[in-house]
C-alpha positions in Angstrom: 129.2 13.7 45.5 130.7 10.3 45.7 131.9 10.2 42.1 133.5 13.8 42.4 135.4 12.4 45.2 136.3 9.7 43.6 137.7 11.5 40.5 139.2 14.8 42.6 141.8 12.6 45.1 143.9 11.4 42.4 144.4 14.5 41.0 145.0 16.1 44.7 147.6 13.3 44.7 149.4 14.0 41.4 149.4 18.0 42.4 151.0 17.2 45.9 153.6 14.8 44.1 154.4 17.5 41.4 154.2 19.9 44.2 157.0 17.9 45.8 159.0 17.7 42.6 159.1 21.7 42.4 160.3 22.5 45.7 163.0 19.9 45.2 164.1 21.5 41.9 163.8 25.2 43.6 166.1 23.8 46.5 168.4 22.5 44.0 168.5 25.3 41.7 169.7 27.5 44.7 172.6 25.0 45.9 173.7 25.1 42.3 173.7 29.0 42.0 175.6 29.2 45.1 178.1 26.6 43.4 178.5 28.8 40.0 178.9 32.2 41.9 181.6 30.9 44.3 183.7 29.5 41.3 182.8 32.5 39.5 184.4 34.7 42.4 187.5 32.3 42.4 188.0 32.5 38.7 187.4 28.8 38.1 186.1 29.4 34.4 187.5 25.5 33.2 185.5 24.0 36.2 182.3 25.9 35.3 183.1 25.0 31.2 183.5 21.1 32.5 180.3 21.3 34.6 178.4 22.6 32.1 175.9 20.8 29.8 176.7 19.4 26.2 173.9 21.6 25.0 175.9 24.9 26.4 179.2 23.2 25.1 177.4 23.4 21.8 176.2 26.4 21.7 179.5 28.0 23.2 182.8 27.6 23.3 185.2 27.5 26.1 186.7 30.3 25.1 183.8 32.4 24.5 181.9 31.1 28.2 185.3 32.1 29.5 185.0 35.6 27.6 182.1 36.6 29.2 183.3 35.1 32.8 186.4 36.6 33.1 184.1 40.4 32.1 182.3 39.8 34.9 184.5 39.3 37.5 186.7 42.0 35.9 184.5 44.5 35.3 182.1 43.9 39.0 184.0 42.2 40.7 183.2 39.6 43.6 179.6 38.2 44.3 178.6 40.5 47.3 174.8 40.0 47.9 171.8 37.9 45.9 168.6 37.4 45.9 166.0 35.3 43.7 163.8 37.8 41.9 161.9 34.6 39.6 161.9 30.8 39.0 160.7 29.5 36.1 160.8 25.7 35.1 159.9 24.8 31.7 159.4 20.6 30.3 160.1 20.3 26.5 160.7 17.7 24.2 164.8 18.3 24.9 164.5 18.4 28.4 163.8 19.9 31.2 164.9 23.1 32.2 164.9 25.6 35.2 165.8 29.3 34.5 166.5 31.3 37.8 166.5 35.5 37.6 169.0 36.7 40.1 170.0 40.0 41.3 173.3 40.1 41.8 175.4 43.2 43.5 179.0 42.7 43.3 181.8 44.8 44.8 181.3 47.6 42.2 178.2 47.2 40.5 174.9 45.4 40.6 172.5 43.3 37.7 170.0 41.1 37.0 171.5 37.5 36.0 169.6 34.9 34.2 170.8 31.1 34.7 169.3 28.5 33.2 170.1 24.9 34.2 168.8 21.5 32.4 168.4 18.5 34.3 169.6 15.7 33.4 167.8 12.1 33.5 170.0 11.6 36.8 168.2 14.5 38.1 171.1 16.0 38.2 171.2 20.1 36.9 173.7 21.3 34.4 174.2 25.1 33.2 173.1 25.5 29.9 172.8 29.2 29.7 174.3 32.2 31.4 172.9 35.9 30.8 174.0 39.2 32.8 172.6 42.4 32.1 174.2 45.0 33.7 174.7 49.0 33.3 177.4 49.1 35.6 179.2 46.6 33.4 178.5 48.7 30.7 180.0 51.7 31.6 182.9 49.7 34.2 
């Protein structure tokens, strides 16, 4: 029993350590949702294209991100309501990354956003990836 004790309190350790690192993530993954639906309701496309991370600048330009922004806010209108529906962080060798599911009503319509952050090595999150899918924007 002594030797299982021995070998079972450093891991206990390590899982409440990691434990600690998730909640802090999940706390800042909401603050930074908050942050990208308020300048998506003021039409601050640059700020959000600025903010974002080089991968996303990559993979997108401004011009498309702004695209798909300016739809949104066109086509639903202002953030009314959300509410977390999943979390997900994932560790790869490029990073690490934290994907939350939102569902979103705005003032005519409703969907299910996907935003995926990356964190950088000043733990600090940056959007990498934006998804929406929505019927009302379909047929808005």
């Amino acid at each position: 029993m002594n030797r299982f004790a021995r070998y079972l309190l450093p891991l206990t350790a390590a899982a409440m350590l990691a434990g600690c690192g998730i909640k802090e993530s999940y706390e800042q993954t909401g603050a930074e949702v908050a942050q990208f639906h308020t300048a998506l309701d003021g039409e601050k496309y640059e700020a959000i294209w600025k903010g974002a991370s080089p991968e996303m600048r990559k993979a997108a330009s401004q011009q498309q991100l702004t695209t798909l922004l300016e739809a949104v806010h066109r086509k639903l209108g202002k953030v009314k309501d959300t509410k977390q529906v999943g979390w997900n962080s994932n560790a790869t060798t490029e990073g690490s990354f934290v994907t939350v599911t939102m569902q979103t009503t705005f003032e005519r319509g409703s969907g299910t956003e996907a935003i995926t952050f990356i964190k950088g090595d000043d733990d600090r999150l940056s959007l990498v990836g934006y998804t929406i899918q929505s019927q009302d924007m379909m047929v808005n």
